[in-house]
KOLZA-300056 format. One line per field, with one value per residue (C-alpha): residue in one letter; x, y, z; residue number from 1. Coordinates in steps of 0.02 Angstrom, whole numbers. Layout:
<nodes>
r <- (A  ...)
X <- (X  ...)
Y <- (Y  ...)
Z <- (Z  ...)
k <- (NUM  ...)
</nodes>
This chain:
<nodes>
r <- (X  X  X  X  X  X  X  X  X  X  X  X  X  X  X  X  X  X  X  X  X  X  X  X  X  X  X  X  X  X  X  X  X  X  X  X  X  X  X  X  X  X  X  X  X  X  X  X  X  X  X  X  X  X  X  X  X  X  X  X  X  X  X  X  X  X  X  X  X  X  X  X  X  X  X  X  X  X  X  X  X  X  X  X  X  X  X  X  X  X  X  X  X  X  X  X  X  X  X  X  X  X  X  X  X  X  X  X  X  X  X  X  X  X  X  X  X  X  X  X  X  X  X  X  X  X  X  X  X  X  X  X  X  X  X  X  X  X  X  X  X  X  X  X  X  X  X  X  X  X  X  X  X  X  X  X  X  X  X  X  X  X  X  X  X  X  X  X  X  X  X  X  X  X  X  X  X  X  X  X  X  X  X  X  X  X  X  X  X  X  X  X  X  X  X  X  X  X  X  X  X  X  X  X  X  X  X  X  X  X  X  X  X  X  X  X  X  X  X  X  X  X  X  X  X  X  X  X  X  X  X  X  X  X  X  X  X  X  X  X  X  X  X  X  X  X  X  X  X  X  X  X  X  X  X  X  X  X  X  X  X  X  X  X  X  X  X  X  X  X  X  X  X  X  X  X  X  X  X  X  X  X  X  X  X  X  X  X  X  X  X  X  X  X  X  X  X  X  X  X  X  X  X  X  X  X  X  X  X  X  X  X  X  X  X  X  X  X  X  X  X  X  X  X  X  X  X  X  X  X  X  X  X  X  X  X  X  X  X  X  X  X  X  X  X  X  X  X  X  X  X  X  X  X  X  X  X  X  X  X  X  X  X  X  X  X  X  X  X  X  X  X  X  X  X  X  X  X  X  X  X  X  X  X  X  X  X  X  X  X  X  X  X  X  X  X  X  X  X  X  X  X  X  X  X  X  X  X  X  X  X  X  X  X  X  X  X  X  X  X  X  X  X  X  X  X  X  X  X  X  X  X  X  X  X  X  X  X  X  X  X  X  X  X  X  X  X  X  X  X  X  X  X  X  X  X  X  X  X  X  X  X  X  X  X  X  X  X  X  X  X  X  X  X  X  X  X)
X <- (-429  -401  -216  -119  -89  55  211  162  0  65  189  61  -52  95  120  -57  -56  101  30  -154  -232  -255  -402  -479  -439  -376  -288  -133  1  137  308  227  307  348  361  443  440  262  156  15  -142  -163  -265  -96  -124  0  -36  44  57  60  -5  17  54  102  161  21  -104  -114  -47  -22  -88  36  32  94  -50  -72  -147  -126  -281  -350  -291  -474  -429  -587  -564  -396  -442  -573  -430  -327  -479  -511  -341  -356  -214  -195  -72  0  126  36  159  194  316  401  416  288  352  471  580  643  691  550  404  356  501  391  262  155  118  -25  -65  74  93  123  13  70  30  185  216  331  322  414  507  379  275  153  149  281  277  231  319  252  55  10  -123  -262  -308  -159  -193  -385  -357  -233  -356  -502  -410  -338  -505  -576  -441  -471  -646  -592  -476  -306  -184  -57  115  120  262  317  460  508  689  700  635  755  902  858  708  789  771  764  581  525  463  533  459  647  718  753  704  512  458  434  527  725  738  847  910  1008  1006  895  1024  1045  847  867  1025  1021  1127  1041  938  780  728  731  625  497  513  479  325  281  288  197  60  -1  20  -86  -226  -216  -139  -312  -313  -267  -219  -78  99  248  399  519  566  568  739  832  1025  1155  1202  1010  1072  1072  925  827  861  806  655  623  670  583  413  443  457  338  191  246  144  -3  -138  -87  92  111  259  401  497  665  677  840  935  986  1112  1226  1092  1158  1054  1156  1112  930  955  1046  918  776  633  508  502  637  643  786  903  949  1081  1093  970  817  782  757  820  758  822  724  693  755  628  765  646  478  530  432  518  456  525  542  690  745  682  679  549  685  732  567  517  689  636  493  307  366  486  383  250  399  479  305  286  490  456  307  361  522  437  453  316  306  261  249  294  137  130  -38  -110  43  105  280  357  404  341  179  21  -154  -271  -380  -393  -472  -386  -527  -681  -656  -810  -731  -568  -392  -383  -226  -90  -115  47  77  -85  55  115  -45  -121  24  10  -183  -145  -10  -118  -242  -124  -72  -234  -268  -135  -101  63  105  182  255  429  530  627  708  796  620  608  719  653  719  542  458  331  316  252  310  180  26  39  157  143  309  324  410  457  530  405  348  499  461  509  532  459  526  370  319  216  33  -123  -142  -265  -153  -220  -135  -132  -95  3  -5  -202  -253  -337  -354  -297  -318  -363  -356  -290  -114  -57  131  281  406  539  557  411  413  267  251  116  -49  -27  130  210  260  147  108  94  -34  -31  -116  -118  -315  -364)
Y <- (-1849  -1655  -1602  -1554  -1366  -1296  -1219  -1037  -1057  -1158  -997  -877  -961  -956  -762  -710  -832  -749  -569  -612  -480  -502  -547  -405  -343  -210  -161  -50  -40  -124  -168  -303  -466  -496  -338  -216  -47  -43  -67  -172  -163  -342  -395  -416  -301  -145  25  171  329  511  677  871  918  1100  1169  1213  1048  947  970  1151  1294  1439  1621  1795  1834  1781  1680  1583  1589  1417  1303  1258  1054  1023  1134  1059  894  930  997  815  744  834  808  607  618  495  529  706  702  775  919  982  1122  1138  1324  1449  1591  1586  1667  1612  1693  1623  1723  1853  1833  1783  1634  1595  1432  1328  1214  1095  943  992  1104  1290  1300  1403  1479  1614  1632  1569  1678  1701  1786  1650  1529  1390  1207  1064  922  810  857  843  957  830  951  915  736  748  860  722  587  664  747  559  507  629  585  414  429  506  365  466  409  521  515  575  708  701  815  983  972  1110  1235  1174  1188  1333  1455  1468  1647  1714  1719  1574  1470  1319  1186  1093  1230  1264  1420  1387  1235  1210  1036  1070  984  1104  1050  1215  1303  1168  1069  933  905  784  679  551  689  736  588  681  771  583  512  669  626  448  505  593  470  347  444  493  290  288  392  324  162  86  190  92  256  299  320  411  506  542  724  852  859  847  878  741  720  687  503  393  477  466  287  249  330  211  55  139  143  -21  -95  0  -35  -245  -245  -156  -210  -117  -86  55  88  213  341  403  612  643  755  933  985  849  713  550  435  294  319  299  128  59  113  11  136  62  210  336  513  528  693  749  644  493  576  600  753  734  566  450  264  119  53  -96  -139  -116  25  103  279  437  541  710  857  964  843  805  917  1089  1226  1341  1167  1126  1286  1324  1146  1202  1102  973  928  919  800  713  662  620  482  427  411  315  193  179  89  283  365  555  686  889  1004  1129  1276  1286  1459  1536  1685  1659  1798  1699  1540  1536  1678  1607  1698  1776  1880  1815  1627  1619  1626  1435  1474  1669  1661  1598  1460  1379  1473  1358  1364  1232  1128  1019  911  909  827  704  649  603  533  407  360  308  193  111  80  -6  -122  -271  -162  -311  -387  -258  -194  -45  -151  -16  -139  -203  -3  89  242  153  187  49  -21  -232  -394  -466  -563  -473  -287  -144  43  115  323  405  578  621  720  608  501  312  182  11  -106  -297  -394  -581  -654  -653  -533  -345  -221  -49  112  245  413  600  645  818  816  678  578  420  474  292  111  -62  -229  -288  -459  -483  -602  -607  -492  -287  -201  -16  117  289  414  459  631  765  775  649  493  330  170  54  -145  -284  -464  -541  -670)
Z <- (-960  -945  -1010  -859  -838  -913  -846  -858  -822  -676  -615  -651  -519  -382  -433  -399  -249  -180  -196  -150  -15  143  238  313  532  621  773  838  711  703  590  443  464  273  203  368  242  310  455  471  569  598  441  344  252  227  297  212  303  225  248  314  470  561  725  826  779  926  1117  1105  1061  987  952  962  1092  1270  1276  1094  996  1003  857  762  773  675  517  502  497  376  281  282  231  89  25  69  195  326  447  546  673  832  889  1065  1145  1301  1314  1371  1294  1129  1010  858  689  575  554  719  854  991  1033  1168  1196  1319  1409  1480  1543  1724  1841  1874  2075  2145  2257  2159  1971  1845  1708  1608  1763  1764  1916  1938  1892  1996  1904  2028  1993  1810  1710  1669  1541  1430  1428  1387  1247  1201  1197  1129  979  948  950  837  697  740  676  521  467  527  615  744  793  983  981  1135  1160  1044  1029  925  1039  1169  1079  958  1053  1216  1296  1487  1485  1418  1581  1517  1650  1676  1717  1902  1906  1836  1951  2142  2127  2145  1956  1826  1673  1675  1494  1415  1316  1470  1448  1327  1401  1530  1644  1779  1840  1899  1747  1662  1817  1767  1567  1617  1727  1591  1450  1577  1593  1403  1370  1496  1428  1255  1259  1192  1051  883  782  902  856  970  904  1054  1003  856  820  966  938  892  1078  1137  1035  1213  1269  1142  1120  1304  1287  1143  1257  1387  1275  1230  1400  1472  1339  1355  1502  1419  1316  1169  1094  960  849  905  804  788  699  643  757  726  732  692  651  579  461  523  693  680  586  713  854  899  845  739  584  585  484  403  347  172  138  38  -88  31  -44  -218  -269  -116  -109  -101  81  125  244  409  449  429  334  348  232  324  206  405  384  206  79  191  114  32  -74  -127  -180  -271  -341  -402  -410  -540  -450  -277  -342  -403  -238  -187  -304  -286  -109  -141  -275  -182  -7  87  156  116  244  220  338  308  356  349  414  467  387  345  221  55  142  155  116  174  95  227  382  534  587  728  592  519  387  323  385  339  188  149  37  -143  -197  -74  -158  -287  -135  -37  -152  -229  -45  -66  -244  -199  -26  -161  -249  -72  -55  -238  -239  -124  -47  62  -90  -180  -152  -252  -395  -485  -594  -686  -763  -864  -765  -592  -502  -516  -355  -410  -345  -518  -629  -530  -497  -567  -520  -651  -600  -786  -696  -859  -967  -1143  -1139  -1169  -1048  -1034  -896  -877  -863  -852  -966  -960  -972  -901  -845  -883  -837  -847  -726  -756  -598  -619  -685  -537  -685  -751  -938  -999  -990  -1078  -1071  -1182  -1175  -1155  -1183  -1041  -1073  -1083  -1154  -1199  -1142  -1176  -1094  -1176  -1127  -1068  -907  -790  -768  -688  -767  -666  -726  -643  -690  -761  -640)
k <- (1  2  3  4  5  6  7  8  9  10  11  12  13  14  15  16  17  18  19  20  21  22  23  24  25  26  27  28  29  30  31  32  33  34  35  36  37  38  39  40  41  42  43  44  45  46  47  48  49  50  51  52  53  54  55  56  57  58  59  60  61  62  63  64  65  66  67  68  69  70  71  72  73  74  75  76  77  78  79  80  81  82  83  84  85  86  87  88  89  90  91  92  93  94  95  96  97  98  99  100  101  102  103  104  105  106  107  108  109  110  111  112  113  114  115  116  117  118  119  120  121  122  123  124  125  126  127  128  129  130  131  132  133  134  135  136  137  138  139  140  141  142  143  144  145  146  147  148  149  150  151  152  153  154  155  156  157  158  159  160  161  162  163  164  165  166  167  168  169  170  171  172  173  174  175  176  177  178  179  180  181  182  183  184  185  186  187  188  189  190  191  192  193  194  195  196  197  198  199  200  201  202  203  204  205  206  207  208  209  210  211  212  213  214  215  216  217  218  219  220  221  222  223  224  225  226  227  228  229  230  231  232  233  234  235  236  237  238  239  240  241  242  243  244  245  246  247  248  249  250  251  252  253  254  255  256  257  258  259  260  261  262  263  264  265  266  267  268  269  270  271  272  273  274  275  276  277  278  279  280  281  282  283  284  285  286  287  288  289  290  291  292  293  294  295  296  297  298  299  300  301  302  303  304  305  306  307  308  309  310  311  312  313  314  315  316  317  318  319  320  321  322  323  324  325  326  327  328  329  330  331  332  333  334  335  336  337  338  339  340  341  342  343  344  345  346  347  348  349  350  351  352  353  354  355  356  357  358  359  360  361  362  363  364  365  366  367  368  369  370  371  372  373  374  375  376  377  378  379  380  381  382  383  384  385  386  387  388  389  390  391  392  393  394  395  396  397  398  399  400  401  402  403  404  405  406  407  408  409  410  411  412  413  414  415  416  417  418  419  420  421  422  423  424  425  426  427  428  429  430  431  432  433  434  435  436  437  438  439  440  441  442  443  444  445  446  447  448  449  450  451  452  453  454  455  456  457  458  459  460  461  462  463  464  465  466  467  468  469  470  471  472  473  474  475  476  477)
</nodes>
């Protein structure tokens, strides 16, 4: 008669059993049932989301000509790829003609959502706004760019209203399409600010037309997301949450149903406020540490830590590049999902300096400034990670490190960040057998590997190498 198993061999079985993957599947995404700091894309298995996005990368084209020189969609997703990123948000505008203090005063921005037919011109000098006849080709570029990231692996958050601009590029030539003045309709949101309140009742009937339409034209896309607006102030709060329900009720009756977002609101933005909505992932500010120090998630909601938001680009570069691939990892180890504002090919003083001339020549022209290269590909690094582990069971337990940034399903898999340079740690491990393999951040190496064999308790590691690392164990099956 065999000898029955024995107790740890008996609780080592239910820890690997517990954080065993998933089968495979996919779908839409949507909030995972048992571990809600991630999506899911129906195969139970977690989806993390990071990568670069920049102003002009998806609805609209921008520029200091006019018409915009046409935003090369292709090169830059050949760019996410090569840095393994995932996810952009997919940004719009809703002004023709802008001006704003960063970088040259004035952009031009097409096409729209709406039709310019007149009769009479708008204040831009270009024909009026129909908001009763939309542009179809808004909503085809739409689809097909969706598509095209699609079939890279990427997924996009629909932006689908620029509350910045609103609130922050208004001028008297800027066409903007609510505005009474610039459509043949009767609707006016006045100066802009009323846009994104429920105050005047037939701007929201066109919004809703609006938002109807583009889930219309994508709704049976599975790498869909929507974000209601870029940073719409603190009083767009009721709005913005009806435009969630709105989503929500509207896509019930469709086929598929994709995840909304909630961006913090400037000015006056209020972390609390987009936890207590019902958006699916939310961006939060700077405070409560999103900036350098980010807390664990909960799992109340799916966070995209978007530096636009939380770490703005004057703080990360007065930060410097440890410190950048830093809150990378944090965020990752921590159940957050980092995003970087990039600015990609735009020339921006102390910002940002592509190297180049020509932005239309995607073989000779404009390359990305490489300063920016330390978060890029920290992004890519951590996606890698996600993708190694069984995320579904792992949830930040800063408790089982002395370094506090420590990514667990306890007993089976471990990913420990040390962002202090050399300094041993300890990690609080359950008994049993490991695969360790250590990883050079900064390098993007694997600087080691092996096995050790541990009693339950606190065990102390120190790096192979200098700089901040990553500790990687997983259980032997």
């Amino acid at each position: 008669m065999q000898n029955p198993p024995s107790i740890f061999v008996l609780a080592a079985t239910l820890f690997l059993a517990a954080c065993a993957a998933p089968p495979g599947a996919t779908g839409p995404l949507r909030v995972h049932r048992d571990n809600p700091r991630y999506f899911t894309d129906g195969s139970g298995k977690a989806i993390y989301l990071t990568g670069s996005h920049t102003w002009k990368n998806f609805a609209t084209d921008g520029g200091t000509t006019d018409p915009p020189v046409p935003f090369d969609y292709g090169k830059y997703l050949d760019f996410l790829a090569a840095y393994n990123h995932n996810f952009f948000r997919g940004w719009t505008w809703e002004l023709a003609r802008s001006t704003h203090n960063i970088g040259p005063r004035v952009y031009f921005w097409d096409p729209f959502i709406w039709k310019r037919t007149g009769p009479g011109n708008a204040t831009d000098g270009k024909p009026k706004f129909d908001l009763d006849r939309f542009d179809p080709a808004y909503f085809e570029r739409v689809r097909s760019r969706l598509i095209l990231a699609r079939d890279r692996g990427i997924y996009v958050s629909i932006m689908l209203f620029q509350g910045w601009a609103v609130e922050m590029a208004r001028n008297g030539q800027d066409g903007f399409p609510l505005e009474g003045a610039n459509n043949v309709n009767g609707v006016d949101a006045g100066g802009g600010f009323k846009a994104h309140t429920l105050e005047i009742p037939a701007v929201t009937a066109r919004q809703e037309a609006y938002v109807r339409k583009i889930i219309d034209t994508v709704n049976d896309l599975d790498n869909v997301l929507y974000e209601i607006s870029n940073e719409s102030g603190g009083y767009s709060t009721a709005w913005q949450v009806h435009m969630i329900e709105f989503i929500h009720r509207y896509e019930a009756t469709k086929p598929r149903q994709h995840p909304v977002g909630f961006t913090v609101e400037y000015k006056d933005g209020s972390n609390a406020r987009l936890f207590a909505s019902p958006a699916d992932w939310i961006s939060p500010n700077n405070a409560d540490g999103y900036d350098s120090n980010p807390p664990a998630a909960t799992g109340k909601k799916v966070i995209l830590n978007d530096t636009d938001h939380s770490f703005y680009w004057t703080g990360l570069k007065k930060a410097g590049l440890d410190a950048q691939r830093a809150w990378v990892w944090k965020n990752f180890v921590r159940g957050n999902q980092p995003l970087f504002m990039d600015p990609y090919l735009d020339k921006r003083d102390e910002r940002n300096s592509p190297v180049g001339t020509d932005p239309r020549d995607s073989k000779f022209g404009l390359q990305v400034d490489p300063y920016w290269d330390t978060i890029r590909k920290a992004m890519g690094r951590t996606l890698t990670y996600a993708r190694k582990v069984n995320l579904a069971a792992m949830t930040p337990q800063n408790e089982l490190s002395s370094t506090a940034y420590c990514l667990a399903c306890a007993g089976s898999e471990y990913v420990v960040y040390q962002p202090a340079p050399g300094k041993e740690f300890t990690v609080t491990l359950v008994a049993g057998t490991y695969a360790f393999e250590w990883f050079d951040p900064a390098a993007g190496t694997v600087a080691s590997t092996g096995t050790l064999t541990v009693g339950a308790g606190s065990r102390a590691f120190t790096a192979p190498f200098a700089g901040d690392a990553v500790l990687y164990l997983k259980a032997s099956r």
